[in-house]
N, C-alpha and C positions, 0 to 999 in steps of 0.2 A: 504494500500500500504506500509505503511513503515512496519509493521506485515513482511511484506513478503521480504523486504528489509534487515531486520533483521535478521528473519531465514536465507537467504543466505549467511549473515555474519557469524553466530555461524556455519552452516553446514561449510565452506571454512576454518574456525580454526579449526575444531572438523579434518577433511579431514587432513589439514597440522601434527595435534599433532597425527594422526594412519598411516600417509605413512612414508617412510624410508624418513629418512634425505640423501638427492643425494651429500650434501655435504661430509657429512663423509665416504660416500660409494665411489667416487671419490677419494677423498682420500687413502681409503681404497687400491682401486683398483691399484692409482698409487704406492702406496709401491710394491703390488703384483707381479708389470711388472716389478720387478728386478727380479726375479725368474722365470723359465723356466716355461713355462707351459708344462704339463705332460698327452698325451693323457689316457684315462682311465685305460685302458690296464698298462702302466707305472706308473700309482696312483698307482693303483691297486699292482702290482706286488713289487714298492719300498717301501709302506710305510702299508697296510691293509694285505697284505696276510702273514709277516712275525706274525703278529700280529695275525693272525689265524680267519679274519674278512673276513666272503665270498664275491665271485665276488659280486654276486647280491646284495649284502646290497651296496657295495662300488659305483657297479653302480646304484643303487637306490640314494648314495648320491649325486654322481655327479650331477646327474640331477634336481632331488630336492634339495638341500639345493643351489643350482647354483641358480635356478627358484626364492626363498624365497629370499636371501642375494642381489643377483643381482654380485655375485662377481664370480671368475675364479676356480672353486676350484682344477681344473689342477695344478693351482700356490700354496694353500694350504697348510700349512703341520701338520703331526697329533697333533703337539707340540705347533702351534697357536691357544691361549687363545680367547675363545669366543668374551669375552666382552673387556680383556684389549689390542689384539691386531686385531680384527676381529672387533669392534665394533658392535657386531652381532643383539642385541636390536636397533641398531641405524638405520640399514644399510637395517632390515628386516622388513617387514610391522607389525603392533601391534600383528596379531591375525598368524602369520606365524607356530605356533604350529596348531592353527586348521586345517590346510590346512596338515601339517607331518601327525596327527594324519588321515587323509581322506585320504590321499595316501598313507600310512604306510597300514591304511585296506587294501583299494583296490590291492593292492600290495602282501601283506603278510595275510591279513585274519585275522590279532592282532591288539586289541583295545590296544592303549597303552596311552589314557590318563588317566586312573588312576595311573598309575606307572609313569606318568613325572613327574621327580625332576630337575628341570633345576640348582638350586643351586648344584647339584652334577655334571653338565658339567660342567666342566672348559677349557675342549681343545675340539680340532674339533675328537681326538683321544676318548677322553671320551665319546664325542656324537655319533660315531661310535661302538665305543663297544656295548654302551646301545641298539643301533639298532639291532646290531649282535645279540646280547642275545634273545632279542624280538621274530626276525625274527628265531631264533630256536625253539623257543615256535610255527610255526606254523608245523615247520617241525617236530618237535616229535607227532604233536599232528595228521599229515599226516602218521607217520608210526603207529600208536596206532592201 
């Protein structure tokens, strides 16, 4: 009995140290609601398309990296720092790249965990491009 007492202790830490921290992420959130939220369409057209970043990746981010962060990314902007002002490790579950990397397939048809380099995000802009690029790779490999 205590065997099994036990284990439900280390599972309930192991659970606490791989889920988002709801504190930071509250946090997070409440900064964000001084800033307009921006239906997709208006993400899209103010801050990704000048940038040369297709609808579909940008709608692909909205909704993923929304689902992963737990945060608004209406509010968003390309210019906010992953980790120093996103707290994005903090806010997102441990394995939330596995889950990009599974929808990103399904999605687009491109494995892209080989080529993640998260030390090269630095903004929500950078993680966007890198998608951009990606998701060209299925589309030339469509006109081929």
């Amino acid at each position: 009995m205590w065997h099994r007492f036990k284990n439900l202790v280390v599972s309930l830490k192991t659970y606490d140290a791989l889920s988002p921290d709801l504190k930071v992420r509250r946090q997070v959130n409440r900064m964000l609601r001084q800033r307009p939220l921006l239906p997709l369409n208006q993400w899209f057209q103010s801050f990704y398309q000048p940038l040369g970043i297709t609808y579909t990746v940008t709608d692909f981010a909205y909704v993923h990296l929304a689902r992963y962060s737990g945060l608004e990314l209406g509010r968003v902007l390309p210019t906010d720092r992953l980790d120093e002002d996103l707290h994005w490790t903090q806010v997102c579950w441990f394995d939330w790249q596995l889950n990009l990397y599974d929808d990103f397939w399904q999605q687009f048809g491109v494995d892209i965990s080989d080529c993640w380099d998260e030390s090269a995000l630095l903004t929500i802009k950078d993680l966007m491009a890198f998608l951009n690029a990606y998701s060209a790779q299925a589309d030339s490999a469509l006109s081929e």
